[in-house]
ZALUM-660749 format. One line per 4 residues: number of its first residue (from 1); their letters; for each residue x, y, z of N, C-alpha, C. Coordinates in steps of 0.1 Angstrom, whole numbers. Example, Ala and Ser with C-alpha at 12.3 -4.5 7.8 and 13.67 -1.06 7.14 Angstrom:
1) as) 132,-57,78,123,-45,78,132,-33,78; 128,-22,71,137,-11,71,129,0,79 $
This chain:
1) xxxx) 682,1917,8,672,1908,1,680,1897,-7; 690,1902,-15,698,1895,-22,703,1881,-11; 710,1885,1,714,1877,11,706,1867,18; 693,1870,18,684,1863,21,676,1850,7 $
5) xxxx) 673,1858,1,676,1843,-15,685,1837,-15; 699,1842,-11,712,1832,-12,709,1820,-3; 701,1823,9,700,1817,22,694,1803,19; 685,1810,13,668,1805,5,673,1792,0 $
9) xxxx) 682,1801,-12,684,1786,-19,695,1777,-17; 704,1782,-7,712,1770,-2,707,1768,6; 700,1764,15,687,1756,22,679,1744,13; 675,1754,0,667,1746,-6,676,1732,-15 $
13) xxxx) 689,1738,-18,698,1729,-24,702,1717,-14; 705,1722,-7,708,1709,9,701,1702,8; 689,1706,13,674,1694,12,672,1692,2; 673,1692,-12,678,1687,-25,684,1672,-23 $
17) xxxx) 698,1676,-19,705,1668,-19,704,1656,-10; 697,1663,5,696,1652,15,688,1642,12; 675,1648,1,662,1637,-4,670,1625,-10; 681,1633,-23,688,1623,-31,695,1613,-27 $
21) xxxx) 698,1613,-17,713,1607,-6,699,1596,-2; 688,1597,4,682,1584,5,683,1574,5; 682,1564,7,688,1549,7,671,1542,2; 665,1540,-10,652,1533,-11,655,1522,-9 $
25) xxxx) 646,1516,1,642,1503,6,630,1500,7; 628,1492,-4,610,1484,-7,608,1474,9; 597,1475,14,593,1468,27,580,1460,24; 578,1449,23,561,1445,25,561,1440,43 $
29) xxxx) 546,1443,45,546,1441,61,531,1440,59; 526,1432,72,510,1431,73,508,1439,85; 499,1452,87,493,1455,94,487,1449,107; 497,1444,112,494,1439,127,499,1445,137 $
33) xxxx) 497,1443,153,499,1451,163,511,1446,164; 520,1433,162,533,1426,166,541,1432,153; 534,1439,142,541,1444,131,542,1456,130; 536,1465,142,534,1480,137,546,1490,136 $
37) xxxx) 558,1482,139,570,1490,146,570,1499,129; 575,1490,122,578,1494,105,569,1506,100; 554,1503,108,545,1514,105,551,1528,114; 549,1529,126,556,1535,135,571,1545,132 $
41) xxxx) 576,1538,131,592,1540,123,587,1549,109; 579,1545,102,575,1554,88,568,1568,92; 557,1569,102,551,1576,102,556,1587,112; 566,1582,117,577,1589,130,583,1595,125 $
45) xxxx) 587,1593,112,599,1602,104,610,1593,109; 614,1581,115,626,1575,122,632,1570,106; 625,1568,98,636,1558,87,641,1567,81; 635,1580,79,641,1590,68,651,1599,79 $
49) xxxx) 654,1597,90,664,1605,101,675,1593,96; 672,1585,95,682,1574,93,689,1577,79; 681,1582,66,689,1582,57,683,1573,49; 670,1569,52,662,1557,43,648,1562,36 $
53) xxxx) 647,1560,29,632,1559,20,631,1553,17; 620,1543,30,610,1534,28,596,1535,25; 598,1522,17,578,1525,10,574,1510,8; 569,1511,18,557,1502,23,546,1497,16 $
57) xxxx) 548,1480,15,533,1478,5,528,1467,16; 516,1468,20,506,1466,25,503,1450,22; 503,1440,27,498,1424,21,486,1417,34; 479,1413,27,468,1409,41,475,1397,50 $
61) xxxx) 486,1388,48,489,1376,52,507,1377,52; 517,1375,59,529,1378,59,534,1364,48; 523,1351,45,531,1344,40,538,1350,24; 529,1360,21,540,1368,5,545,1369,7 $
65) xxxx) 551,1378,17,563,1387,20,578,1375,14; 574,1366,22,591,1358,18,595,1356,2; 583,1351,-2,579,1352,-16,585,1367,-24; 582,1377,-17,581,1388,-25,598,1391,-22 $
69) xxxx) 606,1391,-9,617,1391,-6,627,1381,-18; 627,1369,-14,633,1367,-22,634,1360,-37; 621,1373,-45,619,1376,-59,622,1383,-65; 628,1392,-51,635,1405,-51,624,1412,-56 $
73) xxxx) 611,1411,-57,599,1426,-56,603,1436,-44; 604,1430,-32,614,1439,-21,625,1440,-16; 630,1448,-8,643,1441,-2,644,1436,12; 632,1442,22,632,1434,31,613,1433,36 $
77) xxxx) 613,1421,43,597,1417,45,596,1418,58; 583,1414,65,580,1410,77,566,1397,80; 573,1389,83,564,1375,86,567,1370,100; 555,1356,100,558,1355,116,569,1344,115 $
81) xxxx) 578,1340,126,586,1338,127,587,1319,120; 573,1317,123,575,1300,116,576,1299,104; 572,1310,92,571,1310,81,586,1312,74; 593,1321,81,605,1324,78,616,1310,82 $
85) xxxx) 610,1302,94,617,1291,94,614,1279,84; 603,1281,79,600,1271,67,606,1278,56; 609,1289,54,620,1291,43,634,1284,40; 637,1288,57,652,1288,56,654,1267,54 $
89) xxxx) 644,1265,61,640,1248,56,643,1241,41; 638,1249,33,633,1250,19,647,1250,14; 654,1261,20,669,1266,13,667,1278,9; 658,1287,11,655,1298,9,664,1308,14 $
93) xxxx) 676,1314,9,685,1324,19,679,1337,22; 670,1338,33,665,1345,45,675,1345,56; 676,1359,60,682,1362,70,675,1364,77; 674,1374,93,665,1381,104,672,1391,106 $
97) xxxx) 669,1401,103,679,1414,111,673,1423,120; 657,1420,124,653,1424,136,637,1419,138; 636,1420,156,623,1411,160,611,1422,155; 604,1411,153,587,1424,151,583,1419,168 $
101) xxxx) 568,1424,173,566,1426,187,566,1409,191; 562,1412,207,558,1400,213,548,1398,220; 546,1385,220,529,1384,226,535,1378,243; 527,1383,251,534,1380,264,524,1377,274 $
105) xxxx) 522,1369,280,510,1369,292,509,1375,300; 517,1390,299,509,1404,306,501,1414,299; 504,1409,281,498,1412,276,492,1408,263; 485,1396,264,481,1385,256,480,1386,242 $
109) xxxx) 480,1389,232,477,1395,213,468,1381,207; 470,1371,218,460,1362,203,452,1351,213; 445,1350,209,436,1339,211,425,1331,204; 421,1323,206,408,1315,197,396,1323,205 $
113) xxxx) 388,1322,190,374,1325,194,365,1319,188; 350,1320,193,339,1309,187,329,1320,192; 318,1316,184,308,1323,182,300,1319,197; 294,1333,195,288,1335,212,279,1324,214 $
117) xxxx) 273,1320,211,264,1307,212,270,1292,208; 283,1297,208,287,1278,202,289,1271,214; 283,1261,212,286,1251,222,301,1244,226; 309,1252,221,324,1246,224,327,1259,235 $
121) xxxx) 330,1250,243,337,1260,259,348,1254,263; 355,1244,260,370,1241,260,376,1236,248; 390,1232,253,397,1228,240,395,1215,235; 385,1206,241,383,1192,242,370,1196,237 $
125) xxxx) 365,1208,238,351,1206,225,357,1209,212; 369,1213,210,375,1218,190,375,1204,187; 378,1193,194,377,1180,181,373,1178,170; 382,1181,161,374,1177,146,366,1187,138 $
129) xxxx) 368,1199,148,360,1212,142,374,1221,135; 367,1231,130,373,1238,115,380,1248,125; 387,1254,121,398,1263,130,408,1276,117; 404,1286,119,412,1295,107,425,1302,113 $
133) xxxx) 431,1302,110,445,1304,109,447,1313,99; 460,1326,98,464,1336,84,465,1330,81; 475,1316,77,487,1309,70,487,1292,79; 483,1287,71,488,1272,78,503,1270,80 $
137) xxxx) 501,1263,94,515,1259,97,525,1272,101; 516,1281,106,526,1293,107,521,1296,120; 529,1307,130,529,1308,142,515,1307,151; 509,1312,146,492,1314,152,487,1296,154 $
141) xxxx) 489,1288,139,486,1271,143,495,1266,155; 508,1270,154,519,1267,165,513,1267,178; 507,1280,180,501,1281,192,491,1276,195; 479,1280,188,469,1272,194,472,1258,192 $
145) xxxx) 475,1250,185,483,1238,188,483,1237,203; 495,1243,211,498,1245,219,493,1241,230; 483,1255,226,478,1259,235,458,1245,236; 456,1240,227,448,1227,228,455,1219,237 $
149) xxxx) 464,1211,229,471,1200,236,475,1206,252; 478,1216,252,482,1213,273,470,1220,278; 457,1217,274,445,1221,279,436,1210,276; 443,1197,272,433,1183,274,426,1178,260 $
153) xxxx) 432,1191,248,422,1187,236,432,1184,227; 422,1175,214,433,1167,200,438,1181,191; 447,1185,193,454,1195,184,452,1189,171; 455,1174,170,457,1166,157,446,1165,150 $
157) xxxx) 435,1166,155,418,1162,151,411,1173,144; 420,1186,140,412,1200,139,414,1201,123; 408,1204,115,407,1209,103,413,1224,99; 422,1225,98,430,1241,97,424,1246,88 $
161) xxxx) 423,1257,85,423,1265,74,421,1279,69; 428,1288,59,432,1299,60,421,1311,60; 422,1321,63,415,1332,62,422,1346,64; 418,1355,60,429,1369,66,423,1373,80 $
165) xxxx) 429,1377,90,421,1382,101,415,1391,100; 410,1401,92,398,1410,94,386,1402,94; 386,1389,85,377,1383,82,374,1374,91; 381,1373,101,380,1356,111,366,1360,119 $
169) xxxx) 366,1370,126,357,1376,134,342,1373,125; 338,1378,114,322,1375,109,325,1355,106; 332,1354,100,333,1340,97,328,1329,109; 337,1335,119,331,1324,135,316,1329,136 $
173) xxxx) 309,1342,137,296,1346,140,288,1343,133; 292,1339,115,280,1337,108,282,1319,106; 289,1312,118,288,1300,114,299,1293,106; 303,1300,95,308,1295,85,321,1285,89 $
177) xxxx) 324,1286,99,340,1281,102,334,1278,120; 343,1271,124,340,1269,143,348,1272,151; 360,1280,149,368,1289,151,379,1293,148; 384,1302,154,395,1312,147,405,1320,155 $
181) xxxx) 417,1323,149,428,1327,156,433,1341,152; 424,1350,151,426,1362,150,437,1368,160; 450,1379,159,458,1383,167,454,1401,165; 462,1410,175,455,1422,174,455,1432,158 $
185) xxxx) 450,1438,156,438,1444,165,430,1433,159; 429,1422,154,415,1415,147,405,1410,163; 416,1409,166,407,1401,180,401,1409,186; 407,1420,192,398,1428,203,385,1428,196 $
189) xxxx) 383,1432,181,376,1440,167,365,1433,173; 370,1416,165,360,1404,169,354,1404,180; 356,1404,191,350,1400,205,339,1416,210; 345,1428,205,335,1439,207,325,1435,200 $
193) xxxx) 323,1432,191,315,1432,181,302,1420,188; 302,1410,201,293,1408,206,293,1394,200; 292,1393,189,287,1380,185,299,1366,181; 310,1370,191,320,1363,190,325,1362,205 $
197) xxxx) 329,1355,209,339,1352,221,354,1348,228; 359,1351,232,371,1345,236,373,1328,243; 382,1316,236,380,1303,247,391,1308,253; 399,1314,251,418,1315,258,426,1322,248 $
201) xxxx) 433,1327,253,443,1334,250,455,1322,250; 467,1323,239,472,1308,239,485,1313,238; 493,1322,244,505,1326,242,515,1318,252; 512,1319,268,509,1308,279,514,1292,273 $
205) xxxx) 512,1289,267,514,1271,263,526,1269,255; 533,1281,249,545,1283,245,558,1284,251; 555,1299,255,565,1308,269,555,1321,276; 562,1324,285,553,1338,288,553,1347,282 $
209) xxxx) 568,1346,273,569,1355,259,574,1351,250; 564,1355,237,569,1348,225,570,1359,214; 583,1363,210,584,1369,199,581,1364,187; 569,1367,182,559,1363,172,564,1362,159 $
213) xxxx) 574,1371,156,581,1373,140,588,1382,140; 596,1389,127,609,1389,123,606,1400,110; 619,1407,109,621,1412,93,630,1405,93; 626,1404,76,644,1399,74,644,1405,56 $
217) xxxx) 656,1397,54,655,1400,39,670,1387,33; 671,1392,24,681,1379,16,696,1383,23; 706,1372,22,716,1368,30,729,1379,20; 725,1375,6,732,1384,-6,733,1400,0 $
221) xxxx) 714,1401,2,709,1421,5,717,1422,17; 718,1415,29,724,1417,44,739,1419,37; 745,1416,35,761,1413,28,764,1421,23; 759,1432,8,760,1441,5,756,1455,10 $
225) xxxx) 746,1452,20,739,1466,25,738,1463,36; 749,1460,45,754,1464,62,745,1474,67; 750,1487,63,746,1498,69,730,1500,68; 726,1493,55,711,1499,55,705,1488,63 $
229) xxxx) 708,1478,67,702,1467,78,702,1471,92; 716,1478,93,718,1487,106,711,1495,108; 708,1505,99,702,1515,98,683,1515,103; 680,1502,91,664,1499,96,663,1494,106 $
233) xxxx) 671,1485,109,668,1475,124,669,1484,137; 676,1495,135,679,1504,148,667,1513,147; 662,1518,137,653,1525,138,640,1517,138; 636,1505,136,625,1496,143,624,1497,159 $
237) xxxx) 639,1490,165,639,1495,180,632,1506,181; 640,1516,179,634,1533,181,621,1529,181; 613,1527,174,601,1530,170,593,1519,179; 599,1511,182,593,1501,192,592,1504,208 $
241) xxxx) 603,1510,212,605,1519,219,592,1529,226; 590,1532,210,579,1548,216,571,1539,213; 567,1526,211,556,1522,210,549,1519,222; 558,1517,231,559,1505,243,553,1517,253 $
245) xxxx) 554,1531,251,553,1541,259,541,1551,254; 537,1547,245,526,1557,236,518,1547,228; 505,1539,237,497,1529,232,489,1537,227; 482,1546,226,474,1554,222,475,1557,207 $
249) xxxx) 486,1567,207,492,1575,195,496,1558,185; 503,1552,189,509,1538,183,492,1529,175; 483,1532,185,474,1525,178,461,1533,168; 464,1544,168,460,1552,154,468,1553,146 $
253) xxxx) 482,1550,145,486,1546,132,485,1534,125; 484,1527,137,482,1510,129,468,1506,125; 461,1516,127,445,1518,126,444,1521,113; 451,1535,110,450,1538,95,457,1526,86 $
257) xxxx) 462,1518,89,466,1508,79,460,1496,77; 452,1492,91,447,1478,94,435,1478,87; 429,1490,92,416,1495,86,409,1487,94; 412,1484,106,403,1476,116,404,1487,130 $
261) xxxx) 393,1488,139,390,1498,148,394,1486,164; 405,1489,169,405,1477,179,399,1488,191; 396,1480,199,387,1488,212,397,1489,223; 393,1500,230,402,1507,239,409,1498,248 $
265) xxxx) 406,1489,251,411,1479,260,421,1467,254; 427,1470,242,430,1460,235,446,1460,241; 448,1445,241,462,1450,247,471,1446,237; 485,1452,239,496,1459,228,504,1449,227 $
269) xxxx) 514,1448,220,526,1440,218,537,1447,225; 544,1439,231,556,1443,238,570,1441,227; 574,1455,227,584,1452,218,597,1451,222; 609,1441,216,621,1447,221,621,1454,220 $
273) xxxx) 637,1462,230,645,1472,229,658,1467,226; 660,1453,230,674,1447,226,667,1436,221; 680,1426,216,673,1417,206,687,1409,208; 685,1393,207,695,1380,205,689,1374,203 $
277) xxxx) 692,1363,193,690,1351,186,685,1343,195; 686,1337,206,678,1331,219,666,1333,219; 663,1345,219,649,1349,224,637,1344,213; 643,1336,201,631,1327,190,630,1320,192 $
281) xxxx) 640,1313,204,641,1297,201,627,1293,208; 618,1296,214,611,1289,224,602,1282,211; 594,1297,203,589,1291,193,594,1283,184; 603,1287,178,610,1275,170,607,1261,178 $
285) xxxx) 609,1258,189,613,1241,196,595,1243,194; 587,1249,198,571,1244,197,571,1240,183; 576,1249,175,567,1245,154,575,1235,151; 586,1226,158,590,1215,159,581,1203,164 $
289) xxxx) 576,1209,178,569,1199,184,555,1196,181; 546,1205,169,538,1206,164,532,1204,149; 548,1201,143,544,1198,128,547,1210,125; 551,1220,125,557,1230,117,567,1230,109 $
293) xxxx) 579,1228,117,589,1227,111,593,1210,110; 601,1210,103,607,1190,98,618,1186,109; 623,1196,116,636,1192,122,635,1200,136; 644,1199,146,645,1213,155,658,1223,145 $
297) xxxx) 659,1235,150,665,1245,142,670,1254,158; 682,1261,151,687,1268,162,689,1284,157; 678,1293,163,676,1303,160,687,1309,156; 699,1308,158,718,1313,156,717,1311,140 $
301) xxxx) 708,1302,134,713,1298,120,703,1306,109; 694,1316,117,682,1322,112,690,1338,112; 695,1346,126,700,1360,122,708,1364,120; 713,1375,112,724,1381,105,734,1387,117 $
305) xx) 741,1385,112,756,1393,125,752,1408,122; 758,1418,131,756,1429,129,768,1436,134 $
């Protein structure tokens, strides 16, 4: 008996110690399908096999996160990828140490929508009409941008303006706005829901794949904490990984956090499994050619070496 208490509590002393050994890392992330890796990775057990304890705070819009990053409220965020380049614009020292998903024309995540009865059926009816976006000037505007102008309509003529995506979906149905750029799950949400529509899916007018956004965190945090950048960015893959293979299971986690119900048919973000600095540039040269960004930028001057 005696031998078996001894057992007991050096067991219980180890996992003592293994809790303490932890590495805490504060994360803000928005509950999106191109963002779920971080959720995935948490609820996987992948960041605490790593040696991390992450704790996740929830924001409706990723434009906080850079804000919260470097105010040092956290140590590392997740935003879409234009917003992080209007940082690094700013002078903001943002790094990237790994991709969140991608939207890809095998498997589309965003598109504009208008209410089931609006009389806009192409991109040459948006003229001049109201259009909601998370975040002005951030990847979602980039696109449909885009995605107007090489479909015959004034990208320049549209009236932007912000909303969180849970919300885009009643806002187009009850009128209030003339359309909107909800990405998953907001969109499938929207469009089951009957009283909203799809004009196009606008990933297409960019590349056939566009890695949508990025964690990152400050250039100081990457510099001092190597291993714990290694650490989370590898275990994102992982977790991106089983995402790419378990659509099902992947999208009841991101359900419990979205607090939005996407419909069976919704299709997923493709995540890397490998990752280079190349693979941003397409969007970067669009939020150039769109008013996003002030200059072109070369995605080499955005990620951290590893």
């Amino acid at each position: 008996m005696k031998r078996f208490l001894t057992i007991a509590l050096t067991l219980a002393l180890c996992s003592a110690a293994d809790a303490q050994t932890l590495e805490t890392v504060r994360v803000a992330s928005v509950p999106l399908d191109v963002a779920g890796s971080v959720y995935y990775a948490y609820d996987l057990g992948y960041f605490a096999k790593a040696g991390l304890d992450v704790q996740i705070t929830t924001l409706t819009t990723g434009g906080g996160a850079a804000a919260a990053v470097a105010g040092g409220a956290v140590e590392i965020g997740t935003s879409n990828l234009v917003s992080i380049a209007q940082a690094h614009e700013r002078g903001v020292p943002l790094v990237i140490i790994a991709p969140s998903g991608a939207n890809a024309n095998t498997s589309p995540l965003e598109g504009i929508i208008v209410a089931k009865d609006s009389p806009i059926k192409t991109a040459k009816d948006l003229a001049g009409k109201t259009i909601a976006t998370t975040g002005l000037l951030n990847n979602m505007q980039v696109e449909a941008a885009a995605w107007i102008d090489k479909n015959g309509g004034d990208w320049k003529s549209l009236k932007w303006i912000e909303v969180p995506g849970i919300q885009m979906g009643p806002a187009v149905a009850t009128g209030r706005i003339d359309a909107a750029t909800p990405t998953e799950p907001y969109l499938s949400s929207a469009i089951a829901g009957g009283d909203t529509r799809l004009l196009g899916y606008v990933v297409d007018a960019v590349s056939p794949m566009v890695i949508e956004g990025a964690y990152f965190c400050t250039a100081d945090y990457a510099k001092a904490h190597p291993d714990v950048v290694k650490k989370f960015a590898r275990a994102l893959l992982q977790a991106g990984q089983w995402a790419n293979h378990n659509h099902d299971a992947a999208t009841a986690i991101l359900e419990k956090y979205s607090k939005a119900t996407p419909v069976k048919t919704a299709n997923h973000a493709i995540f890397p499994e490998t990752f280079k600095a190349s693979d941003l540039q397409p969007l970067l040269d669009a939020s150039t050619k769109y008013g996003a960004l002030k200059a072109p930028l070369a995605a080499s001057d955005l990620v951290v070496a590893q």
